[in-house]
Each structure stands twice: as structure tokens, then as C-alpha cells.
N, CA, C and O atoms as a GROMACS GRO file, in nm:
protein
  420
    1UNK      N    1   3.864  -2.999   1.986
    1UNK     CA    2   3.989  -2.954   1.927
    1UNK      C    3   4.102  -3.048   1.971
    1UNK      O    4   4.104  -3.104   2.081
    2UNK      N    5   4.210  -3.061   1.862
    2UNK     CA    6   4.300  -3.124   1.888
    2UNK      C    7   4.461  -3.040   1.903
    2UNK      O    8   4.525  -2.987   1.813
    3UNK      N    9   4.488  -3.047   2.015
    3UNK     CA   10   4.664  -2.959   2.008
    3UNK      C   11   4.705  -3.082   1.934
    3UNK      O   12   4.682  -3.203   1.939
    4UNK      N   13   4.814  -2.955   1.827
    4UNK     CA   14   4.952  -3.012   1.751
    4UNK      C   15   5.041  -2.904   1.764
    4UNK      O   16   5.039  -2.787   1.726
    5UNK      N   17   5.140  -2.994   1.844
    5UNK     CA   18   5.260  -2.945   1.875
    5UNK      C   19   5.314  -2.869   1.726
    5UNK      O   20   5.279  -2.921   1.620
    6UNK      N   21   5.395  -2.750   1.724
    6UNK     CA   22   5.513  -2.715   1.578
    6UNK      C   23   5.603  -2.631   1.677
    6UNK      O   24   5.606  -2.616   1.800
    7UNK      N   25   5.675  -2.582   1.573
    7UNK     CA   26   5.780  -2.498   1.574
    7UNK      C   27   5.761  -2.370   1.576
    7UNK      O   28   5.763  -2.321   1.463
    8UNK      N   29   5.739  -2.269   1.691
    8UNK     CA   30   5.746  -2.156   1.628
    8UNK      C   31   5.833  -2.051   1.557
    8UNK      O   32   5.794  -1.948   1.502
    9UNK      N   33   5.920  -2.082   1.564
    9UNK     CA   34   6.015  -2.027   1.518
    9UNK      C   35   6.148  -2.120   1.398
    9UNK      O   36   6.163  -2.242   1.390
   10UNK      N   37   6.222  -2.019   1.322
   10UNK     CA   38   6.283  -2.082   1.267
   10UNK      C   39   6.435  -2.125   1.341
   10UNK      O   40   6.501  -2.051   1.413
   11UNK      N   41   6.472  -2.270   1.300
   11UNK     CA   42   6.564  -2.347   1.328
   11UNK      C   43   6.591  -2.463   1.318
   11UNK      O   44   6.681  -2.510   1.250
   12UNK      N   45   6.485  -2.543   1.412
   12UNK     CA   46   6.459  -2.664   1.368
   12UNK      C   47   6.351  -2.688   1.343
   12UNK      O   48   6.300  -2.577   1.335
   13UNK      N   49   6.215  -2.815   1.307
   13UNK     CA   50   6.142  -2.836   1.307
   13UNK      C   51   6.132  -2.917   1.420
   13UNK      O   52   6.222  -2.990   1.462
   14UNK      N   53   6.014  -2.903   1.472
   14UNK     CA   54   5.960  -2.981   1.583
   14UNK      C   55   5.883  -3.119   1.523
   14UNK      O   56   5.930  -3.225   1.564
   15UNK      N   57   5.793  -3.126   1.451
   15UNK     CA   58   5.742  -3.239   1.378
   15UNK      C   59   5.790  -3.283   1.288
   15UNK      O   60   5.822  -3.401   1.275
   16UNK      N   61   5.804  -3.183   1.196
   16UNK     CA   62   5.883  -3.210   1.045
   16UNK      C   63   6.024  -3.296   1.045
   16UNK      O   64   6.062  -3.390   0.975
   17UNK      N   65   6.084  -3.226   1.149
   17UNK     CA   66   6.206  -3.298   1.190
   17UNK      C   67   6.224  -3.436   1.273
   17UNK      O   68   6.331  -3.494   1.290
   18UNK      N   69   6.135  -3.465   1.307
   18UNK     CA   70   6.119  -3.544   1.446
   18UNK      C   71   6.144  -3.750   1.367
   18UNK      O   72   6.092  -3.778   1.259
   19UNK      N   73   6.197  -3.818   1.420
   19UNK     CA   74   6.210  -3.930   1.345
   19UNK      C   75   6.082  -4.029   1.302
   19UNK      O   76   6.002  -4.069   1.387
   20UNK      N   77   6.072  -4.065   1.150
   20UNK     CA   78   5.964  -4.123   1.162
   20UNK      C   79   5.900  -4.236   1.222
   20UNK      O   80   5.789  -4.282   1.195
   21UNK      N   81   6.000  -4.284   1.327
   21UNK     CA   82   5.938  -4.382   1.412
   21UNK      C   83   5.890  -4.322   1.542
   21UNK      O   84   5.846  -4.395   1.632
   22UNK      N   85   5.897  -4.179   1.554
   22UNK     CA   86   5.796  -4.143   1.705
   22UNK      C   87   5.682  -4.011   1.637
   22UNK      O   88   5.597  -3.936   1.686
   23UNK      N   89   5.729  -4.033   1.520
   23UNK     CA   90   5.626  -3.925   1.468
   23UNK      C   91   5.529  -3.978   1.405
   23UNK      O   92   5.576  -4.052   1.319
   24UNK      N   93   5.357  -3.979   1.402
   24UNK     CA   94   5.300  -3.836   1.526
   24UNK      C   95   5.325  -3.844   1.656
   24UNK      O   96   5.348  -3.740   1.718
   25UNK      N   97   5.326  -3.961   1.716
   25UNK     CA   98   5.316  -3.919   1.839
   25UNK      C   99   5.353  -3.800   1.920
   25UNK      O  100   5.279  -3.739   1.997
   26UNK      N  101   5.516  -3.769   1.882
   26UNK     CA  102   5.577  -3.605   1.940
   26UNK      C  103   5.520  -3.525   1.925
   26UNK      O  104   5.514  -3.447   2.020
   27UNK      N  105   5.450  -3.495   1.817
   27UNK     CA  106   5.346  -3.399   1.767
   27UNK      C  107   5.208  -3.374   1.851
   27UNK      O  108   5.163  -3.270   1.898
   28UNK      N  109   5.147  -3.528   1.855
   28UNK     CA  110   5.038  -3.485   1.969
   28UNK      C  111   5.056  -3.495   2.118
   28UNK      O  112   4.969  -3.469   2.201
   29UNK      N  113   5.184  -3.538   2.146
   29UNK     CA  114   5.217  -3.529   2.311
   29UNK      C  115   5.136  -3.500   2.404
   29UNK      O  116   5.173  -3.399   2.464
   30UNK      N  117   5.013  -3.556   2.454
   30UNK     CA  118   4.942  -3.513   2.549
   30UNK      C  119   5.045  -3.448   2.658
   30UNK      O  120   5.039  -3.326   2.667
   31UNK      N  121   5.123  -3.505   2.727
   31UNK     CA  122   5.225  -3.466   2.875
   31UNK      C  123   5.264  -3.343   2.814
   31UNK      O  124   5.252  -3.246   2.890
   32UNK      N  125   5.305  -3.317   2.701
   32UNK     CA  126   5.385  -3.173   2.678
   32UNK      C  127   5.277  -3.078   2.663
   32UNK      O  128   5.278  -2.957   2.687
   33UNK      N  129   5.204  -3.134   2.628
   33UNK     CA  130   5.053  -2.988   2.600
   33UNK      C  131   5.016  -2.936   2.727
   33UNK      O  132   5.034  -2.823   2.774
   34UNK      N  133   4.942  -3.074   2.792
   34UNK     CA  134   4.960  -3.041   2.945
   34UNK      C  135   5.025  -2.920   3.002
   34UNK      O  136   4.984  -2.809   3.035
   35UNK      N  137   5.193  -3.010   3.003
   35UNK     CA  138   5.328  -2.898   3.043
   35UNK      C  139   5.271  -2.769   3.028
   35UNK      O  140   5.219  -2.709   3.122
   36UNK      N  141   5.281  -2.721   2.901
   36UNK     CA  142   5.294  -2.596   2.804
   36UNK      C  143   5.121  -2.489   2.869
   36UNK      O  144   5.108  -2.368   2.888
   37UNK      N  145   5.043  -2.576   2.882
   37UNK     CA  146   4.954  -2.516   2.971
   37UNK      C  147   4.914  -2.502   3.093
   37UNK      O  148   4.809  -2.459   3.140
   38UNK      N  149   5.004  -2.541   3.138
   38UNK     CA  150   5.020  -2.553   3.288
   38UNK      C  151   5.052  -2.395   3.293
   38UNK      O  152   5.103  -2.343   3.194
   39UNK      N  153   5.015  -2.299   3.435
   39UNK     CA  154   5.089  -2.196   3.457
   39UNK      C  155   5.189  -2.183   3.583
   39UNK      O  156   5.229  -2.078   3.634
   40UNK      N  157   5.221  -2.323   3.621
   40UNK     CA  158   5.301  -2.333   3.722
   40UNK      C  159   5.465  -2.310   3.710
   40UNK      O  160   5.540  -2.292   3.806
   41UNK      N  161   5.501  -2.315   3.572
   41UNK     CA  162   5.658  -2.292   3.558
   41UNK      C  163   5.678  -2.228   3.460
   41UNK      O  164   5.599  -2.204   3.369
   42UNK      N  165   5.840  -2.176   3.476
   42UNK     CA  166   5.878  -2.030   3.408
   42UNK      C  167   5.885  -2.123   3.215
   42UNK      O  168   5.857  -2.239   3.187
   43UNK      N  169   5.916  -2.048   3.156
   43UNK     CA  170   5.985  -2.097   3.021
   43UNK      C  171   6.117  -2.200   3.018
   43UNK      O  172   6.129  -2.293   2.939
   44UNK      N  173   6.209  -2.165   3.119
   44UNK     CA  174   6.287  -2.214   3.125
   44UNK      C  175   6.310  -2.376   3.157
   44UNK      O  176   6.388  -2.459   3.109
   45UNK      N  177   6.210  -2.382   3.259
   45UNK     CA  178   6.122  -2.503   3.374
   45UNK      C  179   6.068  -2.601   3.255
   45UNK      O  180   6.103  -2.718   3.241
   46UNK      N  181   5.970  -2.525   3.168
   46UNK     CA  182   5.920  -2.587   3.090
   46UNK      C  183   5.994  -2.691   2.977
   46UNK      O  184   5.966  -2.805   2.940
   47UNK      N  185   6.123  -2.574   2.931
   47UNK     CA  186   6.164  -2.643   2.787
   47UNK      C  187   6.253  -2.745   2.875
   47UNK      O  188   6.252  -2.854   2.817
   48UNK      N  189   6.347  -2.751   3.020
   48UNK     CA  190   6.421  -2.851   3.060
   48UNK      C  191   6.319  -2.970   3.107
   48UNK      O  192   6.355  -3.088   3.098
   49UNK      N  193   6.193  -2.936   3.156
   49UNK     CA  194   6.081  -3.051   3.148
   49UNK      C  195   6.074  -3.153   3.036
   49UNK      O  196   6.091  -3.273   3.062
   50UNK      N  197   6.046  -3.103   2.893
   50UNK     CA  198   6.028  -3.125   2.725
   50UNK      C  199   6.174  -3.224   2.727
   50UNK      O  200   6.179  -3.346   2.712
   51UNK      N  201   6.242  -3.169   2.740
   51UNK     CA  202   6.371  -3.264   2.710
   51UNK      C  203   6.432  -3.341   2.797
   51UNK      O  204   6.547  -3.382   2.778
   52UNK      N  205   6.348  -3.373   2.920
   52UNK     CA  206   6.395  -3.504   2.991
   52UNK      C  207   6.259  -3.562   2.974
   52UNK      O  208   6.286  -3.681   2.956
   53UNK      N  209   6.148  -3.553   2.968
   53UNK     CA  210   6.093  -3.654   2.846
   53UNK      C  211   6.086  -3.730   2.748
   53UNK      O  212   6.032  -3.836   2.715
   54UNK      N  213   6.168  -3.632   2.699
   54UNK     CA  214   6.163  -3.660   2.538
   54UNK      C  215   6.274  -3.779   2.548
   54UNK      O  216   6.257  -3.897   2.515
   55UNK      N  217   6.405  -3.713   2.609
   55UNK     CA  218   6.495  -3.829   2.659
   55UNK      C  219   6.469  -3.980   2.702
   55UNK      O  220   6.544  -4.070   2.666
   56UNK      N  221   6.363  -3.999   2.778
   56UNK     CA  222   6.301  -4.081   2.802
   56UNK      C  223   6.230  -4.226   2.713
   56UNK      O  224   6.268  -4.338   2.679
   57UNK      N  225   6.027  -4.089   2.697
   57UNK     CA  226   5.980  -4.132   2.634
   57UNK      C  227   6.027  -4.202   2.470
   57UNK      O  228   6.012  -4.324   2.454
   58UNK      N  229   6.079  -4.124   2.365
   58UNK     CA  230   6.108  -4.110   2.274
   58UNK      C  231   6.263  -4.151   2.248
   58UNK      O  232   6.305  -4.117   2.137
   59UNK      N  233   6.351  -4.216   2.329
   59UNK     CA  234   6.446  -4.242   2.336
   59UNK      C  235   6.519  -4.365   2.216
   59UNK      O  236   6.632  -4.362   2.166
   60UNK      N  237   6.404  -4.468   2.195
   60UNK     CA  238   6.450  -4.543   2.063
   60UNK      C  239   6.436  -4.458   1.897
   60UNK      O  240   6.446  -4.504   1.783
   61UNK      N  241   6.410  -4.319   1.946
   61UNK     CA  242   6.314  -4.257   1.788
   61UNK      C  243   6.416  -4.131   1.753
   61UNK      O  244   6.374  -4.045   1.677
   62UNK      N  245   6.526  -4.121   1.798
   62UNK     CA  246   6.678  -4.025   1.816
   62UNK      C  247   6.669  -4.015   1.642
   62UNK      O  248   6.615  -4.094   1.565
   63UNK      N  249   6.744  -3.890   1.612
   63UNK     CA  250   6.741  -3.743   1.679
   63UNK      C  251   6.601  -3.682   1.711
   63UNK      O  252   6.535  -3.620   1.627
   64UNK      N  253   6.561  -3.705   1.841
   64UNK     CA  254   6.399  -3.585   1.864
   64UNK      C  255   6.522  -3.446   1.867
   64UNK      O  256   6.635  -3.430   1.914
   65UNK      N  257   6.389  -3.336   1.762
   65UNK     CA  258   6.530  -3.232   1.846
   65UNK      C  259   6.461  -3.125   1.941
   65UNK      O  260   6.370  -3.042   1.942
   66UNK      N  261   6.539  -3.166   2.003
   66UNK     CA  262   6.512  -3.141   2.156
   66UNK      C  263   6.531  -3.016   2.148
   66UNK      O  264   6.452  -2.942   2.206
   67UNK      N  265   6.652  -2.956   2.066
   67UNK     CA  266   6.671  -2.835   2.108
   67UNK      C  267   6.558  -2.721   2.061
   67UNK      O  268   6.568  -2.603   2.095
   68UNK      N  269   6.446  -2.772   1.978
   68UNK     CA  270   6.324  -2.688   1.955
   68UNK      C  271   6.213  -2.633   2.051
   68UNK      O  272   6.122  -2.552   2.034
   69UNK      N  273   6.250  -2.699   2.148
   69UNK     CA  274   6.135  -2.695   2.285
   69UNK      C  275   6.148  -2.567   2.302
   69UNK      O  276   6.048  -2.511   2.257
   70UNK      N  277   6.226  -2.488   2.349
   70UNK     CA  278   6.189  -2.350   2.379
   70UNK      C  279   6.093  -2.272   2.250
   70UNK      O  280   6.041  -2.163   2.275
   71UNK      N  281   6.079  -2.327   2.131
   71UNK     CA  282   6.029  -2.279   2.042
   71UNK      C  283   5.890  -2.332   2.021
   71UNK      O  284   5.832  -2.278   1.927
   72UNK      N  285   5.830  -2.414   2.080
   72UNK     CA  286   5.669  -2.496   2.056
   72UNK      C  287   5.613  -2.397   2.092
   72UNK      O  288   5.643  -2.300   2.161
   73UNK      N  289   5.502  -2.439   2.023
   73UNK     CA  290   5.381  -2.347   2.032
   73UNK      C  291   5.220  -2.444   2.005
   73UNK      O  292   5.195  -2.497   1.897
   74UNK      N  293   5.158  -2.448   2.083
   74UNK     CA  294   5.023  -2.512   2.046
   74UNK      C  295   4.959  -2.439   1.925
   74UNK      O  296   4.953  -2.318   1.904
   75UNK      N  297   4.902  -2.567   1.835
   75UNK     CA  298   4.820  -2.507   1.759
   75UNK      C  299   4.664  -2.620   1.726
   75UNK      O  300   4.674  -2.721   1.657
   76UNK      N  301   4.573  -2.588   1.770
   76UNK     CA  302   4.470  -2.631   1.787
   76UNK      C  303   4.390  -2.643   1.610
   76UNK      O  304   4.366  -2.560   1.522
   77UNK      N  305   4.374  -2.765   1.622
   77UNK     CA  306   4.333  -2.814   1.483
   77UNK      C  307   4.195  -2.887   1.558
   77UNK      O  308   4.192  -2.930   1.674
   78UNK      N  309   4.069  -2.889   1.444
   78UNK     CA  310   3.919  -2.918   1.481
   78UNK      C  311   3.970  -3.106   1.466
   78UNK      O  312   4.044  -3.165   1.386
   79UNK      N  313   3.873  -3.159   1.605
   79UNK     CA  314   3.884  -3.318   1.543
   79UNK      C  315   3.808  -3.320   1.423
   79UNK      O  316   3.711  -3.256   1.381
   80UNK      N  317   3.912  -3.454   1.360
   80UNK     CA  318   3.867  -3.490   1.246
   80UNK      C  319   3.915  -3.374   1.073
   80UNK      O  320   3.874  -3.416   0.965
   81UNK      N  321   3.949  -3.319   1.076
   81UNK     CA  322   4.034  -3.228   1.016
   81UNK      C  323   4.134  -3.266   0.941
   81UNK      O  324   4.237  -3.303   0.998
   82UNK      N  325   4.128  -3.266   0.769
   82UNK     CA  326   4.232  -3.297   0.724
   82UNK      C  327   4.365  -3.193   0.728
   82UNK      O  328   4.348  -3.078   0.688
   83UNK      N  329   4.476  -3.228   0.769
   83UNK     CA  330   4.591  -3.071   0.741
   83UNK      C  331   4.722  -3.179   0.730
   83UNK      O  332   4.716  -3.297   0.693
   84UNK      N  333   4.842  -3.101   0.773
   84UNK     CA  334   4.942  -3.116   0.721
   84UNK      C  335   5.035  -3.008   0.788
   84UNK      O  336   5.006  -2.890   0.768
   85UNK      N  337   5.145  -3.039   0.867
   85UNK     CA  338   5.266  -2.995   0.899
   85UNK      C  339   5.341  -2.935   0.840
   85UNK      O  340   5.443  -3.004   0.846
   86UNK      N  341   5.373  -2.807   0.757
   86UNK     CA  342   5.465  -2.780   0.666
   86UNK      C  343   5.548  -2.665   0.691
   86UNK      O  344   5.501  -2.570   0.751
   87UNK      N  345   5.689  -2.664   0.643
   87UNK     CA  346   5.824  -2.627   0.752
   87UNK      C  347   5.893  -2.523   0.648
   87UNK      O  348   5.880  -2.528   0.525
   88UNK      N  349   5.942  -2.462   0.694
   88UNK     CA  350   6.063  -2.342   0.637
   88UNK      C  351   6.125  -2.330   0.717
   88UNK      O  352   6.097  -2.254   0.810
   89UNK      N  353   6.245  -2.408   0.712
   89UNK     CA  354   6.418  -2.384   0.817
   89UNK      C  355   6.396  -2.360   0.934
   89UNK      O  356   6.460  -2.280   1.003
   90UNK      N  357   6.247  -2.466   0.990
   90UNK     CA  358   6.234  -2.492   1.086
   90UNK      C  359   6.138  -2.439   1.140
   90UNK      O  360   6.129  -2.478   1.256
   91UNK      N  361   6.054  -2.361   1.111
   91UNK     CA  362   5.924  -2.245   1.121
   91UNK      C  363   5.808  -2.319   1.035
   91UNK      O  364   5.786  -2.332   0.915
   92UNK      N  365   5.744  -2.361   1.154
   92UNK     CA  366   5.657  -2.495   1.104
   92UNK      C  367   5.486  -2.416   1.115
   92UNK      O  368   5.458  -2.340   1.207
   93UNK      N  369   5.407  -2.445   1.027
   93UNK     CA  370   5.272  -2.397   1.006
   93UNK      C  371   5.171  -2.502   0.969
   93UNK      O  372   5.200  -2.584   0.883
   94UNK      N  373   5.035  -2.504   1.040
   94UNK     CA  374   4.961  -2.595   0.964
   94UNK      C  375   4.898  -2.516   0.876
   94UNK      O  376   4.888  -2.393   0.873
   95UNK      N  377   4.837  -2.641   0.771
   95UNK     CA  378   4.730  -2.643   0.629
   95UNK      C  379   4.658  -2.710   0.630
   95UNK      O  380   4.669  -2.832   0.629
   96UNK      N  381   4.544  -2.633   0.631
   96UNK     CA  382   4.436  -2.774   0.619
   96UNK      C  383   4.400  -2.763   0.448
   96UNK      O  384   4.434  -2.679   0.365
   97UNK      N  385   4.321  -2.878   0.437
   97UNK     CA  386   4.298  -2.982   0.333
   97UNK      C  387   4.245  -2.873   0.201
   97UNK      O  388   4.288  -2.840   0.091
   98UNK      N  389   4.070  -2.826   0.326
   98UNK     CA  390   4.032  -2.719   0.234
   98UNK      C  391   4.073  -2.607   0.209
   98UNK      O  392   3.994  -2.549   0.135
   99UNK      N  393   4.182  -2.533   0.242
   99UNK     CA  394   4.229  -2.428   0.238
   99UNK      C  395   4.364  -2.417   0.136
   99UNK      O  396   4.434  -2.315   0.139
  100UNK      N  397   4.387  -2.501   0.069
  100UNK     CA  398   4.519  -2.524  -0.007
  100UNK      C  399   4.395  -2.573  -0.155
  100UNK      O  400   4.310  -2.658  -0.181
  101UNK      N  401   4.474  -2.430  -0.225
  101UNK     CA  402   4.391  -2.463  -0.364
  101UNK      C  403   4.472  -2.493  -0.466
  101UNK      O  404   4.568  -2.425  -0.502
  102UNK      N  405   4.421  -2.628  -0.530
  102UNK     CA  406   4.496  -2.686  -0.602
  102UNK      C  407   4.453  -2.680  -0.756
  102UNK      O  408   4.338  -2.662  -0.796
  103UNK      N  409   4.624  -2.708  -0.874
  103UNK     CA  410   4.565  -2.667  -0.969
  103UNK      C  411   4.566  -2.802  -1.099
  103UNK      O  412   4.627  -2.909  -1.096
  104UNK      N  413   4.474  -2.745  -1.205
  104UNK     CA  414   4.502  -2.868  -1.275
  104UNK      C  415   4.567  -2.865  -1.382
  104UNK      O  416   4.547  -2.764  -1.450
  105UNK      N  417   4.655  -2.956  -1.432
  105UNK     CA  418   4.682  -2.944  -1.597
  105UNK      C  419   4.590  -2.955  -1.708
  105UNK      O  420   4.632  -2.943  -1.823
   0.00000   0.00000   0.00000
């Protein structure tokens, strides 16, 4: 399995939003998955962790928005898996490939 970072909630997007010169990478963030599963720090610990990273790492790839971190949520996609990131006012969900039925003219 592969973690991909989203948004759980609505506001911003965490991927969707993220600039296309650090995106995917923000998305699969090994260090933040890590973080986020770690059980050593509160919520709070965590999201000020996310954004002096992000500050960092991701620093030529502005606006990351940072201010979504309290809102990530892992979501575990199978390797090799076709899907897709897709957002409503910031309330981000995956789709995979086979599960989106498409129609014809």
C-alpha cells in the first residue's frame, strides 16, 4: 500500500491545491506520513511539525498550504493503482480508475 496524503476536510486542498512544481511529491511525503503515524505527539505538535517542513522542504514550490495540515488524513491506495485526487472547497477524496463509470456518446 501506498499513503496519499488529502484533505479531510473542507477549506483548502492539500494536493489539489499544492503547486505544480512540488506536486506529487507533498502528496506522498514519506516524513509527514511517518509524522502523522507516529503516536508520540498531540495534534497540535503534529500540524506545527507539517509546516516547518513544508517551509523548508517545499520552499521553492509556494503557496504549499500549509494551513491544511491540521486537516490531512492518510489514505492508503494499493501499489500500482490507477486513481486521482478530486476536491470540493477543499474536501479532497480519492477515485480509482475502475470505479468511475464512464459514459459514451
Amino acid at each position: 500500500m501506498v499513503a496519499v496524503l488529502i484533505s479531510d476536510q473542507h477549506g483548502a486542498g492539500w494536493s489539489t491545491w499544492a503547486d505544480p512544481v512540488c506536486w506529487p511529491d507533498i502528496m506522498f511525503d514519506p516524513w509527514i506520513v511517518d509524522l502523522m503515524l507516529s503516536q508520540s505527539y498531540t495534534q497540535q505538535q503534529i500540524n506545527d511539525r507539517i509546516r516547518a517542513h513544508c517551509a523548508v522542504k517545499y520552499l521553492d514550490c509556494h503557496p504549499v498550504n500549509l494551513y491544511s495540515a491540521p486537516v490531512l488524513k492518510i489514505h492508503w491506495v494499493p501499489v500500482g493503482s490507477v486513481f486521482r485526487v478530486v476536491e470540493y472547497d477543499g474536501l479532497e477524496s480519492i477515485e480509482f480508475r475502475d470505479q468511475i463509470e464512464w459514459l459514451v456518446a
